[in-house]
N, CA and C atoms of all chains as a GROMACS GRO file, in nm:
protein
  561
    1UNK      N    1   1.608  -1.499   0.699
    1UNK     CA    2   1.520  -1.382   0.709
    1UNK      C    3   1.602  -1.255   0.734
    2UNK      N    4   1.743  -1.251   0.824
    2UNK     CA    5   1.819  -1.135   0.850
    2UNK      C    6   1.852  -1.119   0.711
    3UNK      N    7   1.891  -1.248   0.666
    3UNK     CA    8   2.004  -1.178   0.531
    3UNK      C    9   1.902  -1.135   0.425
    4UNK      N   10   1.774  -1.185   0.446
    4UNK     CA   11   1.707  -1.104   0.298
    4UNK      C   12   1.682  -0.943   0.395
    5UNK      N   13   1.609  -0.929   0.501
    5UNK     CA   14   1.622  -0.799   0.554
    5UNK      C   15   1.772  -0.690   0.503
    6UNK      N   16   1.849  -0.772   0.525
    6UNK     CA   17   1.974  -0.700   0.512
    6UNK      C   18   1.955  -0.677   0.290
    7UNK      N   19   1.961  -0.740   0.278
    7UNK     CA   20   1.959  -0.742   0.140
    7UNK      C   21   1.812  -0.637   0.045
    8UNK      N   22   1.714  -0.617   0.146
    8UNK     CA   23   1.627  -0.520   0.113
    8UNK      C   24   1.714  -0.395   0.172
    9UNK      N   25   1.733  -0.397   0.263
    9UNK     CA   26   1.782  -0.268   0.328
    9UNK      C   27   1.912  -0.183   0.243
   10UNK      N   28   1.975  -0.277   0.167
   10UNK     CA   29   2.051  -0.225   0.064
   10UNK      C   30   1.990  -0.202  -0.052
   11UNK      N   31   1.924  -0.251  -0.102
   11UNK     CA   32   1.809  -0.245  -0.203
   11UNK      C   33   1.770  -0.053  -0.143
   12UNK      N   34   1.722  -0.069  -0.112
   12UNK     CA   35   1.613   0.030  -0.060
   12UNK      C   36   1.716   0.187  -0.023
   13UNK      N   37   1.825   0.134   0.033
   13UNK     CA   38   1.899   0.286   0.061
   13UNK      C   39   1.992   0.319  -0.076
   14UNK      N   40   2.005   0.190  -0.180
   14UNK     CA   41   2.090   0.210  -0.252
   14UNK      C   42   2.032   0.278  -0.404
   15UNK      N   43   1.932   0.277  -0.413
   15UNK     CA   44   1.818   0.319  -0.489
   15UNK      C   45   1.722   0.440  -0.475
   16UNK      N   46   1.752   0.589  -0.542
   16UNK     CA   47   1.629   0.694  -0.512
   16UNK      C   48   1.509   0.626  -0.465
   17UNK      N   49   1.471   0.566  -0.625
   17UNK     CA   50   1.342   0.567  -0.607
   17UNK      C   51   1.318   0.411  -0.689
   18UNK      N   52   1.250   0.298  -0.572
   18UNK     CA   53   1.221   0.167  -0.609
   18UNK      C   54   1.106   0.100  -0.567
   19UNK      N   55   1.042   0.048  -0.647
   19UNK     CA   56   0.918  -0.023  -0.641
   19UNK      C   57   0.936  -0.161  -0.600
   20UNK      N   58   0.896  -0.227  -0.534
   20UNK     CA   59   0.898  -0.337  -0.505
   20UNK      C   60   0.746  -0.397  -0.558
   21UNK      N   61   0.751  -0.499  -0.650
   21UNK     CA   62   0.629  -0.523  -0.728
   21UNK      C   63   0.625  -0.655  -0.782
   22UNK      N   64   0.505  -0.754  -0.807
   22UNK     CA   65   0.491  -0.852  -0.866
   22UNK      C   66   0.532  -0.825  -1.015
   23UNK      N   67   0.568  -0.882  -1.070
   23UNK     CA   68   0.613  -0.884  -1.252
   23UNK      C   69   0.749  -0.800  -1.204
   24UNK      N   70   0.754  -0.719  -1.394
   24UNK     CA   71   0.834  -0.624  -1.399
   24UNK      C   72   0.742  -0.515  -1.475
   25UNK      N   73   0.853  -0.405  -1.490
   25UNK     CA   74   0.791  -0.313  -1.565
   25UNK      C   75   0.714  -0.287  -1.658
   26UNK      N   76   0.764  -0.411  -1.749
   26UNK     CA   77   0.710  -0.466  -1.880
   26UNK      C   78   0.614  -0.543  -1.866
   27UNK      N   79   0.595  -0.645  -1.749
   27UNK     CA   80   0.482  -0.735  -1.778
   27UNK      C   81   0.459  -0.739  -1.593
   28UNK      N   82   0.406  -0.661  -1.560
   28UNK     CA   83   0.342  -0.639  -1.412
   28UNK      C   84   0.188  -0.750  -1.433
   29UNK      N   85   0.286  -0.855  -1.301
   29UNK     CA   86   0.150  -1.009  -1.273
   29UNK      C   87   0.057  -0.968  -1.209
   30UNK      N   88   0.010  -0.830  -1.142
   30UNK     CA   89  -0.090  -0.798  -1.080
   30UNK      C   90  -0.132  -0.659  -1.053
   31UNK      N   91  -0.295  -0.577  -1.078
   31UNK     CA   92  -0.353  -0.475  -1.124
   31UNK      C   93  -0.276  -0.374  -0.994
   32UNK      N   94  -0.239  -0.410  -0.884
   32UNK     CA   95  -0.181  -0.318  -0.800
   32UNK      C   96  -0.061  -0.248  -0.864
   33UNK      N   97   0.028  -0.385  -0.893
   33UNK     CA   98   0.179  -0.341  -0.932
   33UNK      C   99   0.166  -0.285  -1.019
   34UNK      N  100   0.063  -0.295  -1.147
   34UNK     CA  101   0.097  -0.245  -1.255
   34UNK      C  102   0.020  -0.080  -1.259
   35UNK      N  103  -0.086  -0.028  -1.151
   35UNK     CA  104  -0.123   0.056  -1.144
   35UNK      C  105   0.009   0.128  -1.106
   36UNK      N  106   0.054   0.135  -1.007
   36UNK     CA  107   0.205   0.145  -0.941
   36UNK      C  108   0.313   0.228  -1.024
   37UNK      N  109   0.337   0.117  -1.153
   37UNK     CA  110   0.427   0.114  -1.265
   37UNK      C  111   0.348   0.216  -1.322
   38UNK      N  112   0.230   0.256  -1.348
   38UNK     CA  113   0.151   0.360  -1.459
   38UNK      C  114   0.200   0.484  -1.402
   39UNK      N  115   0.214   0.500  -1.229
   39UNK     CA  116   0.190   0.579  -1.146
   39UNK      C  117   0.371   0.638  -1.193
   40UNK      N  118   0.435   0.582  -1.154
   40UNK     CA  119   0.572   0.623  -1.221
   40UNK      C  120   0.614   0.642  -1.342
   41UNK      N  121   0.606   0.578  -1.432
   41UNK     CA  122   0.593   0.612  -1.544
   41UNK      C  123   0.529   0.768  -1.616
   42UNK      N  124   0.416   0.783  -1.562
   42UNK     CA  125   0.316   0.921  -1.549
   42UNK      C  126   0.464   1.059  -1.514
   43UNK      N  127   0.523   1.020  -1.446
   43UNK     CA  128   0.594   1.055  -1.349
   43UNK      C  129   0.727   1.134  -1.437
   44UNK      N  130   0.779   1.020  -1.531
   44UNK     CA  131   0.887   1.011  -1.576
   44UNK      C  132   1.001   1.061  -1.512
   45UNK      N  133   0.984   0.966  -1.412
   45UNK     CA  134   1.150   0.954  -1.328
   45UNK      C  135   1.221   0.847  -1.337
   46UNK      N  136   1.332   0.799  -1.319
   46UNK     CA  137   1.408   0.700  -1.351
   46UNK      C  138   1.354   0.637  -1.220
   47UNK      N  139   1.341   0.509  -1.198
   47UNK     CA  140   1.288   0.422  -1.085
   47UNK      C  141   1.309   0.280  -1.109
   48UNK      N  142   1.327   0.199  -0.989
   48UNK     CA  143   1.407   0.068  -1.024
   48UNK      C  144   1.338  -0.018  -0.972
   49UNK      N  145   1.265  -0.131  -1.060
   49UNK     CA  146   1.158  -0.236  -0.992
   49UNK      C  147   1.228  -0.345  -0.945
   50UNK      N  148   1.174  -0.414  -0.846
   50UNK     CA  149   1.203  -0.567  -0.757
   50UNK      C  150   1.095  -0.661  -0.773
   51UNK      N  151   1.137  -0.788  -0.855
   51UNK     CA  152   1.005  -0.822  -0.903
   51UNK      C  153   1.014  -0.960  -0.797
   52UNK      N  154   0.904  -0.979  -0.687
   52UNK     CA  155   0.938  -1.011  -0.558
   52UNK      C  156   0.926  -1.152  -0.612
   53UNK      N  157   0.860  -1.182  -0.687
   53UNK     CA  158   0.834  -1.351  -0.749
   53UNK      C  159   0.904  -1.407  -0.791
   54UNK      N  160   1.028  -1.337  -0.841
   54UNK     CA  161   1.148  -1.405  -0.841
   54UNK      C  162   1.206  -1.456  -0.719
   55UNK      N  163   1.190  -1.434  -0.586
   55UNK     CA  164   1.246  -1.412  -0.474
   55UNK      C  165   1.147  -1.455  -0.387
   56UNK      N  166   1.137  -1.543  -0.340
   56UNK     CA  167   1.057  -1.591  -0.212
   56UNK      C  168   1.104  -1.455  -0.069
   57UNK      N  169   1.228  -1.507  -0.032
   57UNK     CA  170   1.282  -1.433   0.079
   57UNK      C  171   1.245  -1.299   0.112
   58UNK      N  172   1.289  -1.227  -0.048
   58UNK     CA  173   1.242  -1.068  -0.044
   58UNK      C  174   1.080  -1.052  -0.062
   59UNK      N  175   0.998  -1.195  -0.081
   59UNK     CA  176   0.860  -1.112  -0.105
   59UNK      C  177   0.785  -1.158   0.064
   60UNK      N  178   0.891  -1.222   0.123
   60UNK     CA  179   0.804  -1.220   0.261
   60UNK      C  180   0.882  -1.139   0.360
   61UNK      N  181   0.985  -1.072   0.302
   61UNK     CA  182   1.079  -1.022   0.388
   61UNK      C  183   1.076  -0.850   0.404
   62UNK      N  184   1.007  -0.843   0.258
   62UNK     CA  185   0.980  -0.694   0.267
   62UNK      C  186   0.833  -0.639   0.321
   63UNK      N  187   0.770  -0.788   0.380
   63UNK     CA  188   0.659  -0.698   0.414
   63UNK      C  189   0.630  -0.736   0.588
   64UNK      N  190   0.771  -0.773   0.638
   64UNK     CA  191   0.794  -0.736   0.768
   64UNK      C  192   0.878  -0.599   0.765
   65UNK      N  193   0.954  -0.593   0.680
   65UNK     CA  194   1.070  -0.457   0.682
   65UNK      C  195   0.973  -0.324   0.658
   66UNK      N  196   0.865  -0.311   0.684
   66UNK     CA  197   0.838  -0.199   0.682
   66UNK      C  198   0.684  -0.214   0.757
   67UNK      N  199   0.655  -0.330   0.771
   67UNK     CA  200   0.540  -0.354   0.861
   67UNK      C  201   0.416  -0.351   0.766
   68UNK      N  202   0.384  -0.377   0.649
   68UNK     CA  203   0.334  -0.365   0.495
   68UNK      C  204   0.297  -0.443   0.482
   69UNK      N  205   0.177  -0.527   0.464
   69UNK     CA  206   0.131  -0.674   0.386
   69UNK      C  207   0.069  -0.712   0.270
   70UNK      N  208   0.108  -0.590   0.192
   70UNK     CA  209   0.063  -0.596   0.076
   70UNK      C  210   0.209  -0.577  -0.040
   71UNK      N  211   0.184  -0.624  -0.127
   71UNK     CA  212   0.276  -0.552  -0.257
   71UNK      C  213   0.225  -0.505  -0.371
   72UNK      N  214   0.236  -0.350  -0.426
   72UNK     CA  215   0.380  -0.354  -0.410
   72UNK      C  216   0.376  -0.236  -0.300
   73UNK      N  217   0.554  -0.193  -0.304
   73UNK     CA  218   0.534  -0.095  -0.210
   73UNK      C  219   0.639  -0.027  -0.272
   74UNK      N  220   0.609   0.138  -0.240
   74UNK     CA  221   0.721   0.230  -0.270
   74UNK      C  222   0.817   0.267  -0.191
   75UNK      N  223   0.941   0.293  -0.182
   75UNK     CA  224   1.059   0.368  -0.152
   75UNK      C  225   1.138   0.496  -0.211
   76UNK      N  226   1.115   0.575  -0.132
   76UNK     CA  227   1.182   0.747  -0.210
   76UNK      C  228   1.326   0.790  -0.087
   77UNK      N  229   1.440   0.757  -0.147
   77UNK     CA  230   1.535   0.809  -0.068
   77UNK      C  231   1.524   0.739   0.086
   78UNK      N  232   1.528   0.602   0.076
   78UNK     CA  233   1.552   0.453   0.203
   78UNK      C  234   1.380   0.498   0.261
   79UNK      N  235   1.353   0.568   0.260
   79UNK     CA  236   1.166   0.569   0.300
   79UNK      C  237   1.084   0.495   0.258
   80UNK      N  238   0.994   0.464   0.349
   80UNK     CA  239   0.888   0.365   0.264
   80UNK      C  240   0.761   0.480   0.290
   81UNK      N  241   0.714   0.509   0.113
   81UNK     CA  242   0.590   0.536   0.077
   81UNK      C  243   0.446   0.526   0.114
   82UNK      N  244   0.474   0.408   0.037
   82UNK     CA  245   0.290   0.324   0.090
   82UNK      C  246   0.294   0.260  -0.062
   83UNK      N  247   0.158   0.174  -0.055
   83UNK     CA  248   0.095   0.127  -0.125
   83UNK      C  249   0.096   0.184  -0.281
   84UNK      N  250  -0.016   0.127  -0.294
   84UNK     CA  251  -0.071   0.158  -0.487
   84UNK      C  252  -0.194   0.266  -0.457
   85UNK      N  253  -0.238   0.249  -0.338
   85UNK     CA  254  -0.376   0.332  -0.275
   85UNK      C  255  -0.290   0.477  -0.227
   86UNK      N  256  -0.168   0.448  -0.158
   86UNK     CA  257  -0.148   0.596  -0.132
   86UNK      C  258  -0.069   0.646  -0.257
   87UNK      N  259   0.019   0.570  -0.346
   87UNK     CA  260   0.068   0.639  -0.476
   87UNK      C  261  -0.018   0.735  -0.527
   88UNK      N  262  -0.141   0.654  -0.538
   88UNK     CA  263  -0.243   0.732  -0.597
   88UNK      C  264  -0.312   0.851  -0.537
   89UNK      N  265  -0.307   0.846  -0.373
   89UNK     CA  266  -0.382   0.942  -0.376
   89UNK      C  267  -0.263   1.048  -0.358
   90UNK      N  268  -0.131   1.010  -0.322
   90UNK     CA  269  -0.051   1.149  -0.376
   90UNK      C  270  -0.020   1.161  -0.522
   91UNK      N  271  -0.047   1.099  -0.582
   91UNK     CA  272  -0.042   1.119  -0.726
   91UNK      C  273  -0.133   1.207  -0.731
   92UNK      N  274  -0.233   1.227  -0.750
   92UNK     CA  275  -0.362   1.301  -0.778
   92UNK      C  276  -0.335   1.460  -0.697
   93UNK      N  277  -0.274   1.441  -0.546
   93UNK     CA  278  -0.260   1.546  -0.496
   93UNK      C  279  -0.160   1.640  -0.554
   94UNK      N  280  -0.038   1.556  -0.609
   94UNK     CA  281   0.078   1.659  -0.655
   94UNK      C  282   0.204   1.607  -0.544
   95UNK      N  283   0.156   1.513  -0.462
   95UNK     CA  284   0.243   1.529  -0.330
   95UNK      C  285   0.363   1.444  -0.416
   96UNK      N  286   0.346   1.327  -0.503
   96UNK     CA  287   0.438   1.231  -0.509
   96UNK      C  288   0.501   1.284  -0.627
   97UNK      N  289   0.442   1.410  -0.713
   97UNK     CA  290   0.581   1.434  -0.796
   97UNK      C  291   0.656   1.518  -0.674
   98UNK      N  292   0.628   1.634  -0.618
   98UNK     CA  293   0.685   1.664  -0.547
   98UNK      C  294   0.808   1.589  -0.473
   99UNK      N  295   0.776   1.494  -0.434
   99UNK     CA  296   0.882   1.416  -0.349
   99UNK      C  297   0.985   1.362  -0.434
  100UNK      N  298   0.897   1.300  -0.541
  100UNK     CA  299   0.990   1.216  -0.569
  100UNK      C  300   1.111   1.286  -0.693
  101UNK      N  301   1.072   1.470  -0.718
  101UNK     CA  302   1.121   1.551  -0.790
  101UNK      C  303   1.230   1.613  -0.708
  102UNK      N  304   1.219   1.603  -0.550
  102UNK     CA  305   1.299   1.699  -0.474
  102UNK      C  306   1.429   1.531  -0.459
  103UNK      N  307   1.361   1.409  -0.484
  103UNK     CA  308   1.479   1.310  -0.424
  103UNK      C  309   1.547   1.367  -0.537
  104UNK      N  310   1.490   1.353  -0.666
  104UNK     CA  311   1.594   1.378  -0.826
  104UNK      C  312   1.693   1.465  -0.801
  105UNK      N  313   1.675   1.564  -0.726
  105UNK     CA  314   1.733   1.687  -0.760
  105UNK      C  315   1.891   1.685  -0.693
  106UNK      N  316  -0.957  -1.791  -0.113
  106UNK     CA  317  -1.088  -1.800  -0.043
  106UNK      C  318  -1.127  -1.653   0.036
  107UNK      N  319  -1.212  -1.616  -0.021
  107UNK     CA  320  -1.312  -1.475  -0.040
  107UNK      C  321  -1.353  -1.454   0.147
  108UNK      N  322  -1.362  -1.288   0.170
  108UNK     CA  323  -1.446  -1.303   0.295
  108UNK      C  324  -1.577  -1.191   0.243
  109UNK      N  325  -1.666  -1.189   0.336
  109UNK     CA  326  -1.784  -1.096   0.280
  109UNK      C  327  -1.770  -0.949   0.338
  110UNK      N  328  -1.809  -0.865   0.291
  110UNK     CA  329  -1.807  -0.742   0.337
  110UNK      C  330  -1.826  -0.708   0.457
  111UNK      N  331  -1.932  -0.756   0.520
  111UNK     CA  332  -1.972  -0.782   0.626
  111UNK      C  333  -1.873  -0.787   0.724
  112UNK      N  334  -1.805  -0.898   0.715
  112UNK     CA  335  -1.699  -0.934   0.762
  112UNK      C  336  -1.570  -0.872   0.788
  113UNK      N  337  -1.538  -0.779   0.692
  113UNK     CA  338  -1.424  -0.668   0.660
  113UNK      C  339  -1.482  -0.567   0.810
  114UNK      N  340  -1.648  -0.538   0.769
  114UNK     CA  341  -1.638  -0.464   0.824
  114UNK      C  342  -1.648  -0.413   0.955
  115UNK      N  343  -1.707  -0.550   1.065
  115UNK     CA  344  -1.686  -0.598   1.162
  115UNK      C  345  -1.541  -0.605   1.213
  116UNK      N  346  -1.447  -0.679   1.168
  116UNK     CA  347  -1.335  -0.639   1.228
  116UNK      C  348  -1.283  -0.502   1.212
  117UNK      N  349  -1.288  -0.427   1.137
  117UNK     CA  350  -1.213  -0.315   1.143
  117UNK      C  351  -1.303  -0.217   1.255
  118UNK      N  352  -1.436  -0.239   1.257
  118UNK     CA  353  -1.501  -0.164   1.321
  118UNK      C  354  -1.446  -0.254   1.524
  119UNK      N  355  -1.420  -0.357   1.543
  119UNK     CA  356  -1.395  -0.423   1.636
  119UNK      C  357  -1.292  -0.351   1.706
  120UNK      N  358  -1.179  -0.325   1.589
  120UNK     CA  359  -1.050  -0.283   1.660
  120UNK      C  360  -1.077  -0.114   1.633
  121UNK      N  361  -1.139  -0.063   1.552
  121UNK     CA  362  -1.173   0.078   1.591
  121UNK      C  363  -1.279   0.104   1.563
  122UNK      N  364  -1.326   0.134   1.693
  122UNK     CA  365  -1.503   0.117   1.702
  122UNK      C  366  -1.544   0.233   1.687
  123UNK      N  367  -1.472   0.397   1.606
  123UNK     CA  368  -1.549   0.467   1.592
  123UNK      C  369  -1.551   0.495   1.429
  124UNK      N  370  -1.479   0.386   1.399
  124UNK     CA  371  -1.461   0.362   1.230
  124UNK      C  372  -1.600   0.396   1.191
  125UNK      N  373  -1.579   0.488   1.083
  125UNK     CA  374  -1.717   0.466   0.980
  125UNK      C  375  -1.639   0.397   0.883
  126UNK      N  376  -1.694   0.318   0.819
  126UNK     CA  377  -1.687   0.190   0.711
  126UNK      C  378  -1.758   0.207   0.570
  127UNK      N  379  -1.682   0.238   0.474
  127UNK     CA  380  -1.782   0.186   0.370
  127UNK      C  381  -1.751   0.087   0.276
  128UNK      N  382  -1.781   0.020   0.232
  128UNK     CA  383  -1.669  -0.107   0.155
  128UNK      C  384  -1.791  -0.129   0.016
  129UNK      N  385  -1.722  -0.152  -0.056
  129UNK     CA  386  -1.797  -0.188  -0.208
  129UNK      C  387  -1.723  -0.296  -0.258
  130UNK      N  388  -1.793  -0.385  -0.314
  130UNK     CA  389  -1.741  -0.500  -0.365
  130UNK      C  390  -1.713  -0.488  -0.510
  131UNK      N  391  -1.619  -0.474  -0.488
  131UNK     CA  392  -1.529  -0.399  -0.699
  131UNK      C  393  -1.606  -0.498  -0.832
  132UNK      N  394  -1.592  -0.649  -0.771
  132UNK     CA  395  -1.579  -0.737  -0.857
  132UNK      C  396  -1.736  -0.805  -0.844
  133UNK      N  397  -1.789  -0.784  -0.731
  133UNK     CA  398  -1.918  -0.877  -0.736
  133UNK      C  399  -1.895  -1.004  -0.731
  134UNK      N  400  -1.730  -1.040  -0.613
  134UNK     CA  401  -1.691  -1.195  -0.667
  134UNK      C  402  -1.639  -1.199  -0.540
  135UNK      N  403  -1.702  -1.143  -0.422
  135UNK     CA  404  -1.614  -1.130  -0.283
  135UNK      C  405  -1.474  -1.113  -0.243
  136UNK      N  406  -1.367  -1.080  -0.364
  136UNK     CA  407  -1.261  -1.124  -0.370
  136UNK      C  408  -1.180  -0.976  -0.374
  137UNK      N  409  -1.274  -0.863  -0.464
  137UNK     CA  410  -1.159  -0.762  -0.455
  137UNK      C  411  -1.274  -0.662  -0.425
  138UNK      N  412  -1.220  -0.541  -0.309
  138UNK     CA  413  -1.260  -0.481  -0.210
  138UNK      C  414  -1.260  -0.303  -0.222
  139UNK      N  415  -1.335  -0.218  -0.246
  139UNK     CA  416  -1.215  -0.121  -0.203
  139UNK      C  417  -1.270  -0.038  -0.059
  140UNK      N  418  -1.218   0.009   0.045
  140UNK     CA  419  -1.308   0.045   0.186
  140UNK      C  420  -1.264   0.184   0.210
  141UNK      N  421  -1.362   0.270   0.232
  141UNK     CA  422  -1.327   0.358   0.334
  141UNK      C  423  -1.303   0.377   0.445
  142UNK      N  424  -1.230   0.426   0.504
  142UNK     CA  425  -1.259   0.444   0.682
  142UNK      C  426  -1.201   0.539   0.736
  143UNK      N  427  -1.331   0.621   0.828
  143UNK     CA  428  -1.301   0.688   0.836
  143UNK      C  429  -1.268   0.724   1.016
  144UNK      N  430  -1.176   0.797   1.075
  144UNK     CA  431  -1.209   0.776   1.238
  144UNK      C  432  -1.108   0.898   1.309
  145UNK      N  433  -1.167   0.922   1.396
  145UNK     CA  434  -1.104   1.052   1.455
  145UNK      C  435  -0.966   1.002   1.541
  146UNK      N  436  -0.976   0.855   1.528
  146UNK     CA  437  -0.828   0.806   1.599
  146UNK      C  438  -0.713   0.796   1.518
  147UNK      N  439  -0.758   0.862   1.397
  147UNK     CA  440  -0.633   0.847   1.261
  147UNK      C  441  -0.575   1.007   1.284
  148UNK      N  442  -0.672   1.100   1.340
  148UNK     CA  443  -0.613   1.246   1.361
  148UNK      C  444  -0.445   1.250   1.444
  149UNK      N  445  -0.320   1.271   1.309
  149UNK     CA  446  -0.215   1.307   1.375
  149UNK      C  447  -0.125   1.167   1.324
  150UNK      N  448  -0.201   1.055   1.273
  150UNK     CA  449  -0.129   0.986   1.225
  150UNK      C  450  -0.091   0.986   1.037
  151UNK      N  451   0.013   0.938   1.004
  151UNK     CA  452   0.066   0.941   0.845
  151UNK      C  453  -0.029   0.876   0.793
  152UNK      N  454  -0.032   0.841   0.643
  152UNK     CA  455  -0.138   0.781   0.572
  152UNK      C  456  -0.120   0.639   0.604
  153UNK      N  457   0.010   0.626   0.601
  153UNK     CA  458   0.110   0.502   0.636
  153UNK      C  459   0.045   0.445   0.726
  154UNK      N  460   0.058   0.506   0.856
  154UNK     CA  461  -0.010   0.459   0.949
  154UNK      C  462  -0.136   0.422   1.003
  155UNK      N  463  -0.229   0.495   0.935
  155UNK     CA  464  -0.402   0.524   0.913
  155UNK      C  465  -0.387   0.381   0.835
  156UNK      N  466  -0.309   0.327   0.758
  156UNK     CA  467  -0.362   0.198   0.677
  156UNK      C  468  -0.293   0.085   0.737
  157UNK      N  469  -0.196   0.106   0.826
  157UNK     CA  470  -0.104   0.016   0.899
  157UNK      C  471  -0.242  -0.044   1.072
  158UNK      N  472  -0.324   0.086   1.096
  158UNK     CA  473  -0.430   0.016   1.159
  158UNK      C  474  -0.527  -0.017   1.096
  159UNK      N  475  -0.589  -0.013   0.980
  159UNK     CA  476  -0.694  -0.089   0.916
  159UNK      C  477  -0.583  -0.252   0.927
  160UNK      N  478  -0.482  -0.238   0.864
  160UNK     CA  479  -0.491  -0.378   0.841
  160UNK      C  480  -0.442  -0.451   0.976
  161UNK      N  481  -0.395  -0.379   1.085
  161UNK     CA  482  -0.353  -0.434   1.198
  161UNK      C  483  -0.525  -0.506   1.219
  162UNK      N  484  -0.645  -0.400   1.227
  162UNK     CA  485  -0.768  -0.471   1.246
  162UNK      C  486  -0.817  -0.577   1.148
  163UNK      N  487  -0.744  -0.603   1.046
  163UNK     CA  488  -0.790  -0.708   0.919
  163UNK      C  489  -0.678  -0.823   1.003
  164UNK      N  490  -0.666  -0.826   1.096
  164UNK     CA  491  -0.510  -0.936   1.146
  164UNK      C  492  -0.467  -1.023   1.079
  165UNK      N  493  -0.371  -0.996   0.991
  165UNK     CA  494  -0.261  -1.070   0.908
  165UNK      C  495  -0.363  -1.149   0.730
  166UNK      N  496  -0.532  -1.115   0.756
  166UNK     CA  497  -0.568  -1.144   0.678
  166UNK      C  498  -0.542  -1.052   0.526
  167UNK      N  499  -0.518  -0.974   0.554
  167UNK     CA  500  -0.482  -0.884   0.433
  167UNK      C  501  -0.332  -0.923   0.350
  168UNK      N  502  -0.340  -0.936   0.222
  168UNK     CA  503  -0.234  -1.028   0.162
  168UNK      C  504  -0.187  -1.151   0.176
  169UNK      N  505  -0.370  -1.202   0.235
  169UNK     CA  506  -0.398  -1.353   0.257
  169UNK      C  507  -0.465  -1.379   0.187
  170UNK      N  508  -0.611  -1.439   0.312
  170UNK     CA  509  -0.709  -1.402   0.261
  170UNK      C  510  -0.787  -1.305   0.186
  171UNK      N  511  -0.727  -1.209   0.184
  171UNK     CA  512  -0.833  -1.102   0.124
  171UNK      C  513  -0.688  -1.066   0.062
  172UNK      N  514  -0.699  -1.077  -0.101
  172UNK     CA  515  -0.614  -1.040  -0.159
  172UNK      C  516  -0.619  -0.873  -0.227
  173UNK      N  517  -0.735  -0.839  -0.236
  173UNK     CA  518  -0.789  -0.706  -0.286
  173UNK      C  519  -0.804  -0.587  -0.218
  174UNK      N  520  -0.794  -0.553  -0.164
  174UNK     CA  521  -0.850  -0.413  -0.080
  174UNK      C  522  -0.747  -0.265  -0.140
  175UNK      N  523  -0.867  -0.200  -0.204
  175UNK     CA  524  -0.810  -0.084  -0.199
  175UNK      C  525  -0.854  -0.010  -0.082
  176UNK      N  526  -0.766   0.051  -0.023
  176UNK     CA  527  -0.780   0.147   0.058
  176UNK      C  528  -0.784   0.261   0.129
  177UNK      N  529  -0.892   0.355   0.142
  177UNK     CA  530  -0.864   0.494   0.130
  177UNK      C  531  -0.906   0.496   0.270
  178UNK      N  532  -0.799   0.590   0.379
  178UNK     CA  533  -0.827   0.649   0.531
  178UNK      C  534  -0.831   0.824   0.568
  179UNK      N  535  -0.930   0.858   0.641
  179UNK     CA  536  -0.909   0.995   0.693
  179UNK      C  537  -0.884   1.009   0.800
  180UNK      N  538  -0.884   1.097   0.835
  180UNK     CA  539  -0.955   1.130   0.974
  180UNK      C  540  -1.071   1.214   0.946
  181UNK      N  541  -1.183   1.246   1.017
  181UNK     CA  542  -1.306   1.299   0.994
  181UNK      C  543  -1.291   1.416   0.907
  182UNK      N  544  -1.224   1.533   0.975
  182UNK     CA  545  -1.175   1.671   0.909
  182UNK      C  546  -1.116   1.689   0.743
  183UNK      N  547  -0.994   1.566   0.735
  183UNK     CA  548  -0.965   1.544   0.590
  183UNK      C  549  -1.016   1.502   0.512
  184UNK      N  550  -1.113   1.426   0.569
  184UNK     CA  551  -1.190   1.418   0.445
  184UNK      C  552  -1.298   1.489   0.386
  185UNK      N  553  -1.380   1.581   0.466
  185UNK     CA  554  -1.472   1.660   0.452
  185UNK      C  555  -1.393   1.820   0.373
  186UNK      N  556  -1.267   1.810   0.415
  186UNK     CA  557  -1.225   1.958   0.374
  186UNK      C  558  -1.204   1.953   0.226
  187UNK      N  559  -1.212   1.857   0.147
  187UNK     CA  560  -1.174   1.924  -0.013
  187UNK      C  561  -1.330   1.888  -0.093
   0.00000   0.00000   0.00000
């Protein structure tokens, strides 16, 4: 459990901007993740998915590392986001290009 | 295995009892959720956190049992202001 912690925690600082999500980009296994993926995409920023189903360790490990029990979840510059519920509602606000335009820069 | 609305909304109202609640059943199949809640004890906390106590009050059932919940939180003021 340390070493997948440790192994998200590099994940996560080593990466602007990363989704942690069921599937992949291309074939997202569930309506959260893939709302998620629409939500970035919309976005067009470069962003790097973790497709947790490959990974037992990282899909129970990342949702103590941020106190989260859902997937997927976002990361902007080692921060954790939120959900597919808050993507969206800063999507809609303007807040999450914002952020995730000032990590780009 | 599904819980009923009812149920959602009892606990969340348990652990914050000045929650207003509204929950709609997406699917008509008990299974996917989406809830409001709203409570003046979220005033001053992140969104992060406003949903980190809904599901602290859902205890560990959320990304269990209840695989669905969308979830939207205010505090009283934010949500009335737009």
């Amino acid at each position: 459990m340390t070493d997948a912690r440790e192994r998200i925690d590099e994940i996560v600082r080593g990466n602007q901007v990363v989704l942690f999500m069921k599937g992949t980009e291309l074939f997202p296994q569930c309506g959260f993740s893939s709302r998620a993926v629409a939500i970035l995409e919309h976005l067009a920023v470069p962003f790097k998915t973790v497709d947790v189903l490959q990974d037992p360790d990282i899909r129970q490990g990342i949702k103590s590392y941020s106190d989260w029990p859902t997937i997927p979840q976002l990361y902007v510059n080692g921060e954790f986001v939120g959900g597919s519920d808050i993507m969206m509602e800063m999507f809609e606000s303007g807040e999450l290009k914002q952020l995730i335009g000032a990590a780009a820069e | 295995m599904a819980m009923s609305a009812s149920e959602i909304e009892r606990l969340i109202k348990a652990s914050i009892p000045d929650a207003e609640v509204e929950i709609v059943d997406l699917a008509g199949d008990g299974d996917h959720y989406s809830a409001k809640v709203l409570s003046r004890t979220f005033i001053g906390l992140t969104r992060v956190q406003q949903h980190q106590r809904v599901y602290a009050a859902l205890g560990g059932r959320m990304g269990g049992e209840l695989h669905a919940l969308q979830l939207q939180t205010a505090a009283p003021r934010e949500m009335t202001s737009d």
